[in-house]
C-alpha positions in Angstrom: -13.4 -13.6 -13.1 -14.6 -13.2 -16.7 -12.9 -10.5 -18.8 -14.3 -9.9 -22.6 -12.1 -7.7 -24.7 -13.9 -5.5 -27.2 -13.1 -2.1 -29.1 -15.3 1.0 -29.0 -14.8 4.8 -30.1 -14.3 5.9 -26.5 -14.1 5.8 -22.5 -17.8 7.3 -22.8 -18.9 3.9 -24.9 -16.8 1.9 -23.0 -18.2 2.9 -19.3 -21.5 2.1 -21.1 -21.5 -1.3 -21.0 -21.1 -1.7 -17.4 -24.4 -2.8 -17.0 -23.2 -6.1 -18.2 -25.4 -6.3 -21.2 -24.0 -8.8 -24.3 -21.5 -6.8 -25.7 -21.1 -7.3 -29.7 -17.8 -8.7 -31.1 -16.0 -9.1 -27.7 -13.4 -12.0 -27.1 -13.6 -13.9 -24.0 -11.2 -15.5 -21.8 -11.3 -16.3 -17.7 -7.6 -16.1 -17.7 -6.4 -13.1 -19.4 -5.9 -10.4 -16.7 -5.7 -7.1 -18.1 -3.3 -5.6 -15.0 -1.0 -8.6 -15.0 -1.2 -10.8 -17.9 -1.4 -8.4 -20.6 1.3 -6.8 -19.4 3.8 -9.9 -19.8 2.6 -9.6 -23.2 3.4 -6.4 -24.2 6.9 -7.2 -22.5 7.1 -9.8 -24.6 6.7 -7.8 -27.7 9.1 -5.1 -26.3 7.5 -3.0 -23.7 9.1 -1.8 -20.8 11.2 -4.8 -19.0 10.8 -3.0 -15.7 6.7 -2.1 -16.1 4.7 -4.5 -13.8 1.6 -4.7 -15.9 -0.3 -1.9 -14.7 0.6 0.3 -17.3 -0.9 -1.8 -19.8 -4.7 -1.2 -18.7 -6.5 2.1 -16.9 -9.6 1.6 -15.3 -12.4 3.8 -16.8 -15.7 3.0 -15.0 -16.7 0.0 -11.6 -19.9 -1.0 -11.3 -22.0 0.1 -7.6 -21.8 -3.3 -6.4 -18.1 -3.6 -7.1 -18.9 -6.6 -9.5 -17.7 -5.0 -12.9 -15.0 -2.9 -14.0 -14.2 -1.5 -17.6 -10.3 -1.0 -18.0 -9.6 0.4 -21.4 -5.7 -1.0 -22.7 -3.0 1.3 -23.4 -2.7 2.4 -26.6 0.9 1.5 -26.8 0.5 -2.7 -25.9 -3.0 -2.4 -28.6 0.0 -1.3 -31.4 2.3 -3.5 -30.4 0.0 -6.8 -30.5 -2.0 -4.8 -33.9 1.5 -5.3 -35.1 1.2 -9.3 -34.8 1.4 -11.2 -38.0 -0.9 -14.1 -38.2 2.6 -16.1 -39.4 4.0 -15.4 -35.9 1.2 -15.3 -33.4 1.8 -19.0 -33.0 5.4 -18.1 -31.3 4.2 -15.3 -29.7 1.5 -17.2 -28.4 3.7 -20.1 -27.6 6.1 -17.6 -25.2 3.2 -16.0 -23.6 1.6 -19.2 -22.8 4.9 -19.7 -20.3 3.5 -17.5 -17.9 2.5 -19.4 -14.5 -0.9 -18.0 -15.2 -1.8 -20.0 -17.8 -0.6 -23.1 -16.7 -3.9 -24.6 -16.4 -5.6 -23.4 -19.4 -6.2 -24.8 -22.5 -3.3 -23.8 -25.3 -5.4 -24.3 -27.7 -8.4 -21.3 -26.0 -5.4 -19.1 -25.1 -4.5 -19.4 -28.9 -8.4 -18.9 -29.6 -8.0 -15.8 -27.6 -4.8 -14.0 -28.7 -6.3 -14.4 -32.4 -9.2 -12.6 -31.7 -7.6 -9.8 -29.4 -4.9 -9.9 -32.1 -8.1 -8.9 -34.6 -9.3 -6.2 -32.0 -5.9 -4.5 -31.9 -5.5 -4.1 -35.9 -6.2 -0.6 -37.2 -10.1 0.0 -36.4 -9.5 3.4 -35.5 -11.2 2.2 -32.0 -9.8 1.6 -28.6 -9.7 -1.6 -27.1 -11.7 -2.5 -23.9 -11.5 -5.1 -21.0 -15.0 -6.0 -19.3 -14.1 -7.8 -15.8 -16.9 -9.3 -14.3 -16.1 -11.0 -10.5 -18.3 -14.2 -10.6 -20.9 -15.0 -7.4 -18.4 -16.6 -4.6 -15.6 -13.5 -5.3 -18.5 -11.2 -4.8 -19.4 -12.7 -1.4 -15.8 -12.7 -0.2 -15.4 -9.3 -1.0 -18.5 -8.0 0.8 -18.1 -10.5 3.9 -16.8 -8.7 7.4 -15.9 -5.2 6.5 -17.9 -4.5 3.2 -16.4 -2.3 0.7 -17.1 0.9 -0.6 -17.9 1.3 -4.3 -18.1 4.0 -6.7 -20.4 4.1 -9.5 -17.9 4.8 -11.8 -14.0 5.9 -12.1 -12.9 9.4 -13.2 -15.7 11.5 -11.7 -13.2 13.6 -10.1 -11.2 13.9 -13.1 -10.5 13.5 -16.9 -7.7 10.6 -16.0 -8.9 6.9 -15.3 -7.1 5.9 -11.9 -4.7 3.1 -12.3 -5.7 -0.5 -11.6 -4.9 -1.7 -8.3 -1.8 -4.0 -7.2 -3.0 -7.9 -7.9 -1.3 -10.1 -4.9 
């Protein structure tokens, strides 16, 4: 997967870049799950010790082919890490980069990263947006025997994004 973080006005923007055109100012990472790694962090910085992750992210739109999704970040983990001080994102980083998850990546790109989400998260008045893209072999595994359904995008039915699914 490739997830790029970026902050927009709204859902309405957000679902917009779907299409997977370059999106302007957006911070990259093939690690940093939105459903299950940002949520560590926002425990980390004092969220909910009993929250799973999924609270941390909402899904706003899916691309037809299943090969995109838009997850917009709750409000409450974009404060929390807007909070950050440059002094300390090098501990905080440092913690974070316990996780199992990131025991192959580089500490310096995860540092990379969590100083550019940390820049997306400060005060812009904007939300702050996950692009997941599923690369070419996840695509065929997901479409192999029994196919899968796809929406063209989440909420249609109602003014609530649906939660992400469970990650196993």
């Amino acid at each position: 997967m490739r997830f790029e973080y970026f902050a927009v006005a709204d859902d309405e923007t957000a679902a917009q870049t779907i299409d997977g055109s370059e999106i302007d100012g957006s911070v990259g990472s093939h690690v940093v799950d939105p459903a299950s790694v940002l949520g560590q962090l926002e425990r980390l910085l004092g969220g909910p010790v009993g929250d799973d992750g999924l609270r941390s992210a909402q899904l706003v739109a899916e691309s037809a082919d299943g090969a995109r999704l838009v997850i917009r970040l709750s409000n409450h983990l974009v404060s929390l890490f807007g909070m950050v001080r440059p002094t300390t994102l090098d501990d905080v980083v440092r913690h974070w980069s316990l996780s199992r998850r990131f025991r192959r990546a580089d500490p310096e790109d995860l540092h990379t990263f969590a100083a550019g989400l940390n820049e997306l998260c400060k005060g812009s008045g904007k939300r702050v947006y996950c692009r997941a893209t599923a690369d070419e072999a996840e695509l065929a595994a997901a479409l192999a025997p029994a196919g899968v359904g796809a929406g063209a995008s989440a909420g249609a039915d109602s003014d609530e994004p649906r939660p992400l699914p469970r990650r196993r």
